[in-house]
C-alpha positions as CSV (number, residue, x, y, z in Angstrom):
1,X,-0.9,-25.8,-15.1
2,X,0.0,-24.1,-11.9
3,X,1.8,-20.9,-12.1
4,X,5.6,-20.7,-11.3
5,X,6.0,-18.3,-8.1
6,X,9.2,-17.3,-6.5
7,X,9.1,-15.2,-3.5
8,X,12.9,-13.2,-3.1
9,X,12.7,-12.2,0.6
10,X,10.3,-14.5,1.7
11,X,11.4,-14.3,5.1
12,X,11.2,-10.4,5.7
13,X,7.2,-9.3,7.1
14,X,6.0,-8.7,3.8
15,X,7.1,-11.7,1.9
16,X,6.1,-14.2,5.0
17,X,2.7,-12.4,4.5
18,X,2.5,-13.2,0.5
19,X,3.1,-17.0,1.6
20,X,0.4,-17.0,4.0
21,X,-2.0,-15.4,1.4
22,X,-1.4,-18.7,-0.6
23,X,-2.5,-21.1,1.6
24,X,-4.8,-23.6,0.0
25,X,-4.7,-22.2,-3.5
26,X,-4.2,-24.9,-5.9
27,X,-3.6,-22.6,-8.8
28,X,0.0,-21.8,-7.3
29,X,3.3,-23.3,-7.5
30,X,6.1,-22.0,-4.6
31,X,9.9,-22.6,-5.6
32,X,11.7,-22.3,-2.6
33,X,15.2,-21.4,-2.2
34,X,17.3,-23.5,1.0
35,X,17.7,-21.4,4.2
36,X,21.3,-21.3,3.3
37,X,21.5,-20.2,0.0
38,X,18.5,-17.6,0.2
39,X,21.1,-14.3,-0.3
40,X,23.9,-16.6,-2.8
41,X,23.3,-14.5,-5.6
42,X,23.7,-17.6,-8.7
43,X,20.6,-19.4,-6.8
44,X,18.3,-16.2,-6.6
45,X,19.2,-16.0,-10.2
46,X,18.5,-19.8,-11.1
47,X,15.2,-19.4,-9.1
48,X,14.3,-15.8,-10.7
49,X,14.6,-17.5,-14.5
50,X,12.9,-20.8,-13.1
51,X,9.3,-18.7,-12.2
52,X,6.3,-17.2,-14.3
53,X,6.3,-14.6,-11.4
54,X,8.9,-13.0,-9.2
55,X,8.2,-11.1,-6.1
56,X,10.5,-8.7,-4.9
57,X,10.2,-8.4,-1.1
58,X,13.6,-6.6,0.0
59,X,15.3,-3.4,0.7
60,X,15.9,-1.1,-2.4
61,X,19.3,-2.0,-3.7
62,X,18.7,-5.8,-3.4
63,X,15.8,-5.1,-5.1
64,X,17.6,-3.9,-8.1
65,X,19.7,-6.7,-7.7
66,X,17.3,-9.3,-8.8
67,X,15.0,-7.5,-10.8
68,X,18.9,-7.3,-12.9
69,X,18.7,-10.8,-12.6
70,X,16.0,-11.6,-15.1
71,X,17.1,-12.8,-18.3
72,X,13.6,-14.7,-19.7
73,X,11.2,-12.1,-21.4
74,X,8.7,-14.6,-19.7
75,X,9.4,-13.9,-16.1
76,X,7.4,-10.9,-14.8
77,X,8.2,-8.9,-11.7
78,X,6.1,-8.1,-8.7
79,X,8.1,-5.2,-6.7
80,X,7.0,-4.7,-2.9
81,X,10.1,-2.1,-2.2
82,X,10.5,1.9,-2.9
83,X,13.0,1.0,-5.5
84,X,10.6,0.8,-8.8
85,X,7.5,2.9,-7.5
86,X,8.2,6.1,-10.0
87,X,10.6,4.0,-12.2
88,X,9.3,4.2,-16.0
89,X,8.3,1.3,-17.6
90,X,7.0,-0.4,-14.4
91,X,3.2,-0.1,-13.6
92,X,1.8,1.1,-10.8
93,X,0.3,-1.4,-8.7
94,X,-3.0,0.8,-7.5
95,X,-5.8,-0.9,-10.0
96,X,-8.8,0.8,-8.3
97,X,-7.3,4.5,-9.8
98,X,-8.4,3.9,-13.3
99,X,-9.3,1.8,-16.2
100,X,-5.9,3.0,-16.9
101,X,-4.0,1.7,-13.7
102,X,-5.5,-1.7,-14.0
103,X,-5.3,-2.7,-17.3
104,X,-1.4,-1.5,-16.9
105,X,-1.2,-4.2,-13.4
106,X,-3.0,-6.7,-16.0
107,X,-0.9,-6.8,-18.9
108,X,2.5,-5.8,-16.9
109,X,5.7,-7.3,-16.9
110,X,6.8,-5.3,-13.8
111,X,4.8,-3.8,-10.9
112,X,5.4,-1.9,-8.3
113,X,3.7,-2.6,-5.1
114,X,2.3,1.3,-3.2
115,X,3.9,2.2,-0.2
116,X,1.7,1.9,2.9
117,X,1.8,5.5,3.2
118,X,1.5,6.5,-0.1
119,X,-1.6,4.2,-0.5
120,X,-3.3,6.1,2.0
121,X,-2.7,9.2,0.7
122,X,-3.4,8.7,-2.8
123,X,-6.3,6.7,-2.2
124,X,-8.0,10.3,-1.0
125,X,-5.8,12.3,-3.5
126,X,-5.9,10.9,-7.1
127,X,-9.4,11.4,-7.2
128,X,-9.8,14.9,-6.6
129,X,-6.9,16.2,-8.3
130,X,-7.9,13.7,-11.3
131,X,-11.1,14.6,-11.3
132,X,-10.3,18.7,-10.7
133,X,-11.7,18.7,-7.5
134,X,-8.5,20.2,-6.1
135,X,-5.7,22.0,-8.2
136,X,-2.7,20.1,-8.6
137,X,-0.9,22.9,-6.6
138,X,-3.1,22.8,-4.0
139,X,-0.9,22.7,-0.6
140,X,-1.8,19.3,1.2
141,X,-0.7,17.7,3.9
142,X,-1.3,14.3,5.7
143,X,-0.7,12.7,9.1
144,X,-0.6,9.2,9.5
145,X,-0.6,6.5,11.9
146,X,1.0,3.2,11.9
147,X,1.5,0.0,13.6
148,X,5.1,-1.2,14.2
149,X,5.3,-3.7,12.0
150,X,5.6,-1.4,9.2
151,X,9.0,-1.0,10.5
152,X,10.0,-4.4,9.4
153,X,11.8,-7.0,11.9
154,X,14.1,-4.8,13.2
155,X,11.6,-2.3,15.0
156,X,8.9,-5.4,15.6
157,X,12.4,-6.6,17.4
158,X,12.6,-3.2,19.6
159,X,8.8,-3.1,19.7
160,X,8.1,-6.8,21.5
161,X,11.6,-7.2,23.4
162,X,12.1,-7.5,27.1
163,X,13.3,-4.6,28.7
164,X,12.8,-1.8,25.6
165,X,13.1,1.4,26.0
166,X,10.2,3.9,27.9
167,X,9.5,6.0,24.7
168,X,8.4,3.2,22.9
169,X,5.5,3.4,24.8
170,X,4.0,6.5,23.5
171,X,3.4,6.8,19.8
172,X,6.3,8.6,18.2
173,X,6.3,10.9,14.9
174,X,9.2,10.8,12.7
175,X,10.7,11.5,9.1
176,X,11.1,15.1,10.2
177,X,13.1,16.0,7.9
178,X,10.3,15.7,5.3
179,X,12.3,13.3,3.5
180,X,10.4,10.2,4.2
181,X,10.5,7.7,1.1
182,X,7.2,7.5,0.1
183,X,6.6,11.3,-0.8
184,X,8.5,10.6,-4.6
185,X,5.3,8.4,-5.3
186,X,2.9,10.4,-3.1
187,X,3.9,13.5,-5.8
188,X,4.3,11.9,-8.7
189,X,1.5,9.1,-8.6
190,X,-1.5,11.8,-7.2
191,X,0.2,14.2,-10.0
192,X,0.9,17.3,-7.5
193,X,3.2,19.9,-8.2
194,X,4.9,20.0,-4.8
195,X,5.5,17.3,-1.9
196,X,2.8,16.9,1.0
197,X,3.9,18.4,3.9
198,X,3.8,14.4,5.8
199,X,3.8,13.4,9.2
200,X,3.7,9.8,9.9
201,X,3.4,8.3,13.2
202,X,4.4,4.9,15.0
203,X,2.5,3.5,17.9
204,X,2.7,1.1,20.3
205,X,0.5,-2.0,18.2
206,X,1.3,-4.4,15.6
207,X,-0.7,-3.3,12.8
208,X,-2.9,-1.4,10.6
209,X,-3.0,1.9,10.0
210,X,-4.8,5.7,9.3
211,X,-3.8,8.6,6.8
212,X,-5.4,11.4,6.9
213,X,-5.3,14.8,4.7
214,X,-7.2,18.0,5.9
215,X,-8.9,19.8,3.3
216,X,-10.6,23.7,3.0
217,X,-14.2,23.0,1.5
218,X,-13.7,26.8,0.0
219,X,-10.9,25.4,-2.2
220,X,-13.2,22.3,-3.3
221,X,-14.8,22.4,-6.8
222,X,-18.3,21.2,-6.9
223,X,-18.1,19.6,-3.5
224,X,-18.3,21.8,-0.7
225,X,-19.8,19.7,1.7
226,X,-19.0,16.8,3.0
227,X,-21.8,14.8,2.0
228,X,-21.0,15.8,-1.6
229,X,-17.5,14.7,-1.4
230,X,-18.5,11.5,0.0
231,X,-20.6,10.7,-3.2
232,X,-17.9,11.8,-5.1
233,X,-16.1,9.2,-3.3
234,X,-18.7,6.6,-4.0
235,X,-18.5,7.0,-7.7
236,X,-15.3,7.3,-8.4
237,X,-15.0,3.6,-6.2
238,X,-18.1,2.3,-7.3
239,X,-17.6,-1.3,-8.0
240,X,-14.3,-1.6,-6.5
241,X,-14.0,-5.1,-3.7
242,X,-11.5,-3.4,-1.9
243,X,-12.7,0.0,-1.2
244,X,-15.0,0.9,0.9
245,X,-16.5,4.3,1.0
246,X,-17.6,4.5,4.6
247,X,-21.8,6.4,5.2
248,X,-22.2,9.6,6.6
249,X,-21.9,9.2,10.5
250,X,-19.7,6.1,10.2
251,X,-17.0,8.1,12.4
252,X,-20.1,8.5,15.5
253,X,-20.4,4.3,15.6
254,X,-16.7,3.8,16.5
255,X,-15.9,3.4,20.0
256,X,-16.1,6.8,22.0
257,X,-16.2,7.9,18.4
258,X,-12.2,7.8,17.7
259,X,-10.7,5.7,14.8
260,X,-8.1,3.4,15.8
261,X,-5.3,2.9,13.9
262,X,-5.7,-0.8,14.1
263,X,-9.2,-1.0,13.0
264,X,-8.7,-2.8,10.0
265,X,-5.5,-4.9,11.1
266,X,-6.0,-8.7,9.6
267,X,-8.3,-7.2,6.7
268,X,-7.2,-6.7,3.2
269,X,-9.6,-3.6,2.3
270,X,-9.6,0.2,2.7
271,X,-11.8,1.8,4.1
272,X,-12.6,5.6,3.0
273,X,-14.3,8.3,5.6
274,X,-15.1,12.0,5.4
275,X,-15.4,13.5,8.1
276,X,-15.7,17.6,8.9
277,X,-18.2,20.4,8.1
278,X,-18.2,22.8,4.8
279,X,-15.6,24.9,6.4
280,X,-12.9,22.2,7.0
281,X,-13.1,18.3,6.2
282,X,-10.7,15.6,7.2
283,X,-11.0,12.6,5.2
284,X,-9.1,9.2,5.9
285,X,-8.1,6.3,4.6
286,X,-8.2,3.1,7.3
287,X,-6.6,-0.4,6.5
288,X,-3.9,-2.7,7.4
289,X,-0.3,-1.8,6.7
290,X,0.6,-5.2,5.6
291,X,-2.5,-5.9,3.6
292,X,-3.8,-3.4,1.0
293,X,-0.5,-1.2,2.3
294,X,2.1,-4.2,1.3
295,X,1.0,-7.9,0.8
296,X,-2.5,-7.7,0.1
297,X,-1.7,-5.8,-2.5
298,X,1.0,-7.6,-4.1
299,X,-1.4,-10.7,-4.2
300,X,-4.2,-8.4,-5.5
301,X,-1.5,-7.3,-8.4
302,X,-0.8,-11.2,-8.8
303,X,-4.6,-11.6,-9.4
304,X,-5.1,-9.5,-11.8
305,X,-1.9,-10.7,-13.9
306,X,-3.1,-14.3,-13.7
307,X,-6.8,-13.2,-14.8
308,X,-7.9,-14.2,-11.3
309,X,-10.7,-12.6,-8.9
310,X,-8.6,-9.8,-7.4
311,X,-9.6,-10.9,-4.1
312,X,-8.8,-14.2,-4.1
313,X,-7.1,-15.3,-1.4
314,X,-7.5,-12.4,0.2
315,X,-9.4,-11.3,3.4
316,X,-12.1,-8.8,2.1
């Protein structure tokens, strides 16, 4: 019997993504709501109760909305917005953290989809304050670069419109007031006891993206080198399809040996380099903003609920 899916928001960047994802699966059911009754509030109710599985692809507060909406204990919730992200009782939808953090995508009735961001950064993070690597009070920061899709339709409007403005050009850094949205999850999720100081950056391409957090191999516990911290790397994701722990000198093969922030744009994986001396590393996380950052992810969650391959229909 094919599974019940409703897509809220299927026509925003994320959500058009999800439907592509399910292209030829035969396992999979769409209910689609009429062009002009996708935001009348009884029909995304009708629908919500109608599926097995919701996904929530909208800003916060319509978010809240519909995941209000539910009324069958059999309906379970995908979430791809900041709404639900530190929200008890929903799981986080990083399986490749723990035992822990997949089981919880598994068996959930609501999950939260990582920020883009905040995948990044917890990707390098979780482990080493998990593992004791780094204290929990250890100061990081993180700089990351993005595509402008991450933006959603209004900036890919100002982005690929006649006549836009010259700054667009350049890349340009933002959330400067440190409040960007992803640093409750980037906290709470990698289990710091302060914020990262963040600065992420938009740039002049479509998508994919690079986070990267600076480290002080003095402050590192049993991995002062970066050789060392890449195996640490390599054990803590050994097994995992979507990770990849990138070998030592991966960084020299890239052209002129700079990472591009759309090296991994149209992949569903996340790649993981270290890069640096014993004095100071820099390790990054490279991948594609709408893939393992938004809907890549959400179908990997899917996977998992349905007892699925996590990659399946995924680009890995």
């Amino acid at each position: 019997m094919k599974t019940k899916i409703f897509i809220d928001g299927s026509e925003g960047t994320t959500g058009l993504r999800i439907h592509e994802r399910f292209a030829g699966r035969d396992d999979i059911e769409i209910l689609p709501a009429a062009p002009e009754l996708r935001k009348d509030v009884q029909e995304r109710k009708r629908l919500i109760n109608s599926a097995d599985i919701v996904f929530l692809c909208l800003p916060d507060a319509a978010a809240r909305e519909s995941a209000g909406l539910v009324e069958k204990e059999t309906v379970r919730v995908i979430d791809a917005s900041t709404a639900h992200r530190t929200q008890e009782g929903w799981a986080y939808g990083f399986p490749e953290l723990s035992s822990k953090h997949k089981e919880a995508v598994r068996s959930g009735k609501r999950v939260a989809v990582p920020g883009c961001h905040a995948t990044g950064f917890i990707s390098l993070v979780y482990p080493l304050t998990s593992r004791k690597i780094l204290p929990e009070d250890y100061p990081f920061s993180a700089f990351s670069l993005t595509g402008y899709s991450g933006g959603g339709k209004k900036m890919i409007a100002q982005y690929e419109g006649e006549g836009r403005r010259k700054e667009l050009d350049a890349p340009r850094e933002y959330a400067l007031s440190q409040n960007h949205k992803h640093l409750k999850e980037m906290k709470k999720i990698a289990g710091l006891a302060r914020e990262p100081l963040f600065s992420p950056i938009v740039a002049d391409y479509y998508s994919g993206m690079a986070v990267s957090v600076p480290v002080y191999g003095e402050f590192l516990k049993g991995c002062r080198e970066p050789g060392e911290l890449r195996e640490f790397y390599e054990g803590f994701y050994q097994g995992q399809k979507l990770i990849k722990v990138m070998e030592a000198g991966a960084e020299e093969k890239l052209e002129g040996g700079m990472m591009a922030g759309n090296g991994c744009s149209g992949w569903d994986g996340l790649k993981i380099y270290v890069t640096g001396n014993g004095d100071r590393m820099v390790l990054t996380a490279q991948f594609d903003n709408l893939g393992k950052g938004a809907s890549g992810a959400a179908v990997q969650c899917l996977n998992l609920m349905l007892g699925c391959e996590e990659d399946k229909g995924l680009n890995v």
